[in-house]
C-alpha positions in Angstrom: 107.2 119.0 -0.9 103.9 116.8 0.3 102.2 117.1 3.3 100.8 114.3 5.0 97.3 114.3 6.6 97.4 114.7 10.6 94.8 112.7 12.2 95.4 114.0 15.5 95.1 118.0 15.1 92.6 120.7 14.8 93.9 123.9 13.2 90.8 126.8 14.3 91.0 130.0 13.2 89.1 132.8 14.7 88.6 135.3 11.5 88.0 132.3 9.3 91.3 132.7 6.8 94.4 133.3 9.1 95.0 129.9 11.0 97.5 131.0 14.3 96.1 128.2 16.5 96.9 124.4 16.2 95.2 122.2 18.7 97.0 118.2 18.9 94.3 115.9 19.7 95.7 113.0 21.4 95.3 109.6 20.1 92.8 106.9 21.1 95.4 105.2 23.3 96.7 107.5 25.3 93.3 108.1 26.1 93.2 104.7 27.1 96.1 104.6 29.0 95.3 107.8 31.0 92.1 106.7 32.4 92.4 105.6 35.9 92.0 101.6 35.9 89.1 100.6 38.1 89.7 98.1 40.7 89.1 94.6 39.5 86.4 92.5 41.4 87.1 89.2 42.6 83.6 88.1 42.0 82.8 85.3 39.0 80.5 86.4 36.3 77.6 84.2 37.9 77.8 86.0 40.8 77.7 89.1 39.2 74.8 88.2 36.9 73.3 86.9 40.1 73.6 90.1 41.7 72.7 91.9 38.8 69.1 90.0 38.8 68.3 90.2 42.2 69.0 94.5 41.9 66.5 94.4 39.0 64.1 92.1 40.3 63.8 94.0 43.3 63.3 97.3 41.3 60.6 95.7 39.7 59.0 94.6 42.7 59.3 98.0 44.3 57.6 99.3 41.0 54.6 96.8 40.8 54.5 96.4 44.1 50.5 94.7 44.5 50.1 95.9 48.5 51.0 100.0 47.3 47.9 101.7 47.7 46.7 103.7 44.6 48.4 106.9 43.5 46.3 110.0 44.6 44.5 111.8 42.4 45.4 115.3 41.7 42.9 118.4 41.0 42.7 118.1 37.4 42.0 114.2 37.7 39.2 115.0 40.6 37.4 118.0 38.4 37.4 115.5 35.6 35.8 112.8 37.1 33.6 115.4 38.7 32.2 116.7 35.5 31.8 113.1 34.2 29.6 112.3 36.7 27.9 115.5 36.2 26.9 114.7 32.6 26.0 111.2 33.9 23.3 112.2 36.1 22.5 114.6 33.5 22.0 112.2 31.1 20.1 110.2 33.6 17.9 112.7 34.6 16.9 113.6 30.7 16.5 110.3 29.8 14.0 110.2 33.1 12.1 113.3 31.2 11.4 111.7 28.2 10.3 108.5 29.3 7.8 110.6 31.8 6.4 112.9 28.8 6.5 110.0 27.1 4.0 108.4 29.2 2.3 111.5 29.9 1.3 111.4 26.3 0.7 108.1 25.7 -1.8 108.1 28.9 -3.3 111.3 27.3 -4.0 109.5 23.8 -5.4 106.7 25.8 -8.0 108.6 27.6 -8.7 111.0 24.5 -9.4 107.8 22.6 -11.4 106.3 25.2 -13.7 109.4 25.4 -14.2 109.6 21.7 -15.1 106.4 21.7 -17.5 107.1 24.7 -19.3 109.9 22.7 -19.4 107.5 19.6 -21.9 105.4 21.4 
């Protein structure tokens, strides 16, 4: 005797060689045919593609929306642009050292030259 292949069962067994349970899935169409029908609108598919553009256009607008003020910044954003500026004025202020040693220096050679070339005379 042949046995057929069953699309529509699931044999399960819970020790993994005695099989005592057989599960009938149902087929695709009585699927179909149980799920409750949804009412059919009365509206043409330009109207609902118009209605469907206008929902997403004013999504859009409510997400890019120019007049919105800025997001606020949270604590981590505000400490972060804190410390920036920190390092900028660092920065600014070592940059400000140099140059003033630099001149420092430079005025020093200048008047050490021009009092060796004093003596000189």
């Amino acid at each position: 005797m042949l046995s057929a292949f069953v699309e529509s069962s699931v044999i399960s067994s819970e020790d993994g060689f005695h099989m005592r349970e057989e599960k009938i899935i149902p087929k695709e169409q009585d699927i179909v045919e149980k799920k409750p029908n949804k009412p059919t609108r009365n509206k043409s598919l330009r109207e609902q593609l118009l209605e469907n553009k206008e929902k997403a256009d004013e999504e859009w607008k409510a997400k890019h929306n120019p007049f919105l003020p800025p997001a606020a910044l949270d604590e981590d954003d505000i400490e972060f642009l804190m410390q920036k500026e920190e390092e900028e004025r660092n920065k600014k202020a070592q940059k400000a050292s140099l140059a003033e040693e630099a001149t420092l220096l430079f005025e020093a050679a200048v008047r050490e030259r021009q009092e060796s070339t004093v003596v000189k005379r």
